[in-house]
N, CA, C and O atoms as a GROMACS GRO file, in nm:
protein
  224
    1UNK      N    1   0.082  -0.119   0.000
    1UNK     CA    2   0.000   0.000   0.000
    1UNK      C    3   0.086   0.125   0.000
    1UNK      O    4   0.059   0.218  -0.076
    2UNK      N    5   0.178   0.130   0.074
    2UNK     CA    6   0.233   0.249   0.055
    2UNK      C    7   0.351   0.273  -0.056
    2UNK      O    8   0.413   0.372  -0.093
    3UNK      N    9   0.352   0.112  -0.096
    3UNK     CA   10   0.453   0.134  -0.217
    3UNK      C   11   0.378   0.217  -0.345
    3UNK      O   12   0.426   0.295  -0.428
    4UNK      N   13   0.286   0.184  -0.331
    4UNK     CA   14   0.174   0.219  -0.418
    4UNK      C   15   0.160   0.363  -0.449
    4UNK      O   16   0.178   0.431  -0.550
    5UNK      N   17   0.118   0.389  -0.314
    5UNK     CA   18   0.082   0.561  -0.282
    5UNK      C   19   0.233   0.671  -0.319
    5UNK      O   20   0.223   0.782  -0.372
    6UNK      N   21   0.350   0.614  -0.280
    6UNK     CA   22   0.433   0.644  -0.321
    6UNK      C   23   0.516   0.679  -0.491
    6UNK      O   24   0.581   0.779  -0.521
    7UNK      N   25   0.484   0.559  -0.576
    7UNK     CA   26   0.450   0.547  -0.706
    7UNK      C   27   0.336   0.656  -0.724
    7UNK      O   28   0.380   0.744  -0.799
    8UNK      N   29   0.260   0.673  -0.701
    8UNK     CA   30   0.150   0.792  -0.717
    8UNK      C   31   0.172   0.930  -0.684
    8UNK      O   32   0.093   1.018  -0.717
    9UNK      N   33   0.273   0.950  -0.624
    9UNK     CA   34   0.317   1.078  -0.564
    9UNK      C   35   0.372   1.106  -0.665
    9UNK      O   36   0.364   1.213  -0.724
   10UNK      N   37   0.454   0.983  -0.706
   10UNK     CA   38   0.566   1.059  -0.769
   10UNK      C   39   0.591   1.099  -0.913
   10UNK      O   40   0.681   1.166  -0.963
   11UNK      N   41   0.454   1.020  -0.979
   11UNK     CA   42   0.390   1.015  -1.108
   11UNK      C   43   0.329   1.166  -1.118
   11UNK      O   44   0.346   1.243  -1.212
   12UNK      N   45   0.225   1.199  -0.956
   12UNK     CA   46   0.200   1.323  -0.968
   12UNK      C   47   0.263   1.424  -0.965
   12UNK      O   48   0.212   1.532  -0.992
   13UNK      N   49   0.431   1.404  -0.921
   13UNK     CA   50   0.481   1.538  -0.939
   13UNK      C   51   0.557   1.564  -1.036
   13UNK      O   52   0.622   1.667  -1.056
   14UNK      N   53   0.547   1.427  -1.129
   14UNK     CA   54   0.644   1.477  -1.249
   14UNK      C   55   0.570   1.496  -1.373
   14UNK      O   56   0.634   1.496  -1.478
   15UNK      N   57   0.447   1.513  -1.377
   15UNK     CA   58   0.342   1.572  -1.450
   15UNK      C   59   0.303   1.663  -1.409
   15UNK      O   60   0.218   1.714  -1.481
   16UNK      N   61   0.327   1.721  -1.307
   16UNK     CA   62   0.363   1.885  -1.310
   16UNK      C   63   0.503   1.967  -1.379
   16UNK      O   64   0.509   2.090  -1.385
   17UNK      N   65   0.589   1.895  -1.419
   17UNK     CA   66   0.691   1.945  -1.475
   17UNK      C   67   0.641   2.123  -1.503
   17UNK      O   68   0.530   2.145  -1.550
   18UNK      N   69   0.722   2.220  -1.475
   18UNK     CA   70   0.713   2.358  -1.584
   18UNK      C   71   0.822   2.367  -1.623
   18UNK      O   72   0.929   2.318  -1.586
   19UNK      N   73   0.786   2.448  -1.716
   19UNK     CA   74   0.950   2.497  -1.845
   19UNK      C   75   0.929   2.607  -1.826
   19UNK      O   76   0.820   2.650  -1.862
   20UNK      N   77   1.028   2.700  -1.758
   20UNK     CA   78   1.017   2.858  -1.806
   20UNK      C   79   1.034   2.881  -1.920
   20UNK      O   80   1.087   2.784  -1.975
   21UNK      N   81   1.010   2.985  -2.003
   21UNK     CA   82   0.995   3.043  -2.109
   21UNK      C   83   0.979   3.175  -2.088
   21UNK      O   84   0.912   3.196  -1.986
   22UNK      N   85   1.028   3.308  -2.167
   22UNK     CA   86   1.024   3.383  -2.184
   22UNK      C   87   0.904   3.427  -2.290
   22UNK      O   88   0.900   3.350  -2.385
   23UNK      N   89   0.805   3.532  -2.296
   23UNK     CA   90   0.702   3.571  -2.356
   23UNK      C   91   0.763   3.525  -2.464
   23UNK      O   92   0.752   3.403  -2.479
   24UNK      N   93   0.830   3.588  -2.553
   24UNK     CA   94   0.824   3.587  -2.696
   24UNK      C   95   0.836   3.377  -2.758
   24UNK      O   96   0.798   3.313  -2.857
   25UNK      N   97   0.906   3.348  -2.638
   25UNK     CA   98   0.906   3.154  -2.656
   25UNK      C   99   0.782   3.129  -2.644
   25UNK      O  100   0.720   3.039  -2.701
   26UNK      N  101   0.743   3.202  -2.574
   26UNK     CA  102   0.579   3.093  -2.535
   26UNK      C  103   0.483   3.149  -2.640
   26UNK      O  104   0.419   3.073  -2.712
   27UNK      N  105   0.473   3.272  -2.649
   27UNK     CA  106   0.419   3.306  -2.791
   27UNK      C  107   0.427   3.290  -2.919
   27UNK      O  108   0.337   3.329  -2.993
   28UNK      N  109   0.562   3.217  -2.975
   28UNK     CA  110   0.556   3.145  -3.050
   28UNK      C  111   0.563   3.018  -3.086
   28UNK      O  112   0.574   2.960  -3.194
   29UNK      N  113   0.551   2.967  -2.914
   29UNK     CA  114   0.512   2.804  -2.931
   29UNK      C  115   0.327   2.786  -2.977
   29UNK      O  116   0.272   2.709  -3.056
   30UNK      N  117   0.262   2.912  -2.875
   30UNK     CA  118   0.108   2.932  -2.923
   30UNK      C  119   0.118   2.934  -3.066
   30UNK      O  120   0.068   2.830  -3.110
   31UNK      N  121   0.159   3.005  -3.154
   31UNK     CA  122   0.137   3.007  -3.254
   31UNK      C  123   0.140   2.871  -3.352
   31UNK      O  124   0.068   2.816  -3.435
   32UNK      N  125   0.235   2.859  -3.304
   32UNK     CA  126   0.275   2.686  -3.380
   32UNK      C  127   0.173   2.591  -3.325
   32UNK      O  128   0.136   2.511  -3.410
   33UNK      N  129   0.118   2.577  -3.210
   33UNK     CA  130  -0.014   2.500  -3.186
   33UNK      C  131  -0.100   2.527  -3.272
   33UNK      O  132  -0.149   2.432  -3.334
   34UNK      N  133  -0.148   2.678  -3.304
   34UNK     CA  134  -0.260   2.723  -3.338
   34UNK      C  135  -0.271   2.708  -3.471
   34UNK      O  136  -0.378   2.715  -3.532
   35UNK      N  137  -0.134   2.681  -3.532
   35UNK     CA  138  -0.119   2.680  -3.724
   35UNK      C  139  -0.158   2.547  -3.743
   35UNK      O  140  -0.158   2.454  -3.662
   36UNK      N  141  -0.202   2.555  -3.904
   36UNK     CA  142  -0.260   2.430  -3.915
   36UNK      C  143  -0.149   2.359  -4.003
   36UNK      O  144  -0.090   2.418  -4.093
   37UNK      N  145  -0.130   2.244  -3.974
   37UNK     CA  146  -0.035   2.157  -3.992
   37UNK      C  147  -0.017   2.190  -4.160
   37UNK      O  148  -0.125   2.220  -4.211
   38UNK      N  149   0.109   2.190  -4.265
   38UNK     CA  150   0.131   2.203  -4.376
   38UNK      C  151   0.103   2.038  -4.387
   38UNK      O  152   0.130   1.940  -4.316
   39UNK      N  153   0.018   2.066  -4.547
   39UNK     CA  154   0.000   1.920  -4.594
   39UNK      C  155   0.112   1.863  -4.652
   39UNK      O  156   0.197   1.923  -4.719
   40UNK      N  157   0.110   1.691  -4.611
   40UNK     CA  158   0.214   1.586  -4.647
   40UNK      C  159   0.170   1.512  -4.714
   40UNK      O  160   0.058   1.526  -4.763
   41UNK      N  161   0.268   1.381  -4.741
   41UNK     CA  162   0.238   1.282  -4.758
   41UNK      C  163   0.174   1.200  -4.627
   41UNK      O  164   0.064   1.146  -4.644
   42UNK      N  165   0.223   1.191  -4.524
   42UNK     CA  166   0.231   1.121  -4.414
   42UNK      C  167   0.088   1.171  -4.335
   42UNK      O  168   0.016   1.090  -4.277
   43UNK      N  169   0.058   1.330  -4.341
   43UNK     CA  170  -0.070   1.350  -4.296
   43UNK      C  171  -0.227   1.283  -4.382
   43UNK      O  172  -0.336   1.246  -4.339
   44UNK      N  173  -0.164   1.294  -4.528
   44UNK     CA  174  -0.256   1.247  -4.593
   44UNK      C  175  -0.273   1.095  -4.578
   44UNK      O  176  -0.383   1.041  -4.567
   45UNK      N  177  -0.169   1.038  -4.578
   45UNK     CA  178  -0.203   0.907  -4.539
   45UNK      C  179  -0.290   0.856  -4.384
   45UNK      O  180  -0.377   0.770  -4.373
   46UNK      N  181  -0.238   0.935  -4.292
   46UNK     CA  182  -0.321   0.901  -4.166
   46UNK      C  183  -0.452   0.952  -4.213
   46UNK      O  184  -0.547   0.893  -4.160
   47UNK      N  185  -0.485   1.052  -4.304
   47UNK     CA  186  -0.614   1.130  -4.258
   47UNK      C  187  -0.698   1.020  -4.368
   47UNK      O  188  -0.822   1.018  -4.370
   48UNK      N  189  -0.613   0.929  -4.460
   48UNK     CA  190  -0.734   0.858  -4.543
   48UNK      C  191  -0.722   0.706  -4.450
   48UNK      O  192  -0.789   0.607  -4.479
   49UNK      N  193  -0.635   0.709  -4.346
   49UNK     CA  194  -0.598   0.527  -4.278
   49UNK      C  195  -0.749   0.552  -4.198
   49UNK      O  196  -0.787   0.666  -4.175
   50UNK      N  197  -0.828   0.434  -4.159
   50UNK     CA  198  -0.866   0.384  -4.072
   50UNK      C  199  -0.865   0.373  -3.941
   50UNK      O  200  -0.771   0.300  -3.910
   51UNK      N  201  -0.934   0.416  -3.831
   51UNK     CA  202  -0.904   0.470  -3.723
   51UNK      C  203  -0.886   0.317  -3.657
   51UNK      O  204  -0.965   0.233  -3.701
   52UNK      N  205  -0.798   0.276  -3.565
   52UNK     CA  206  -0.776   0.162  -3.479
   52UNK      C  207  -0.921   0.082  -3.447
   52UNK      O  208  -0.960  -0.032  -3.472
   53UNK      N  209  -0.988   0.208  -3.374
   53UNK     CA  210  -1.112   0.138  -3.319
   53UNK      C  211  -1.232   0.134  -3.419
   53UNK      O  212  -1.338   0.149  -3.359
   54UNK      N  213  -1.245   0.118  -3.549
   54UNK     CA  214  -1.332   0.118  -3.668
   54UNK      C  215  -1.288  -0.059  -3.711
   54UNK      O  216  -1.372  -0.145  -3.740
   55UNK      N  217  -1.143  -0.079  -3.705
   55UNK     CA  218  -1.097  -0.193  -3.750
   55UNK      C  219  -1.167  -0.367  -3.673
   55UNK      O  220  -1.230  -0.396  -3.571
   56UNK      N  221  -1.119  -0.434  -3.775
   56UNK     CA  222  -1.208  -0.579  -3.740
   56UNK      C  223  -1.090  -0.629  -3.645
   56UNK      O  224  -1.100  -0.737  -3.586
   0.00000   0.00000   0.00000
């Protein structure tokens, strides 16, 4: 049990991780979230594949 709870602590504090960043970093990491991906080959292929859970 407390090995347990311990494993859980420690899962929870490293998914808190932060990264400082300076405005102009973090504002252009937003941006790059917010752009829409340039088309590929590789996007086009996922976007015509079959989703996992559709499959037999």
């Amino acid at each position: 049990m407390l090995g347990a709870a311990r494993v859980a602590a420690e899962e929870a504090v490293l998914d808190q991780a932060v990264i400082p960043v300076g405005h102009k970093a973090y504002t252009a990491f937003l941006a790059r979230l917010d752009a829409a991906p340039e088309p590929n080959e590789n996007l086009r292929r996922t976007m015509r594949s079959q989703p996992p859970w559709a499959r037999d």
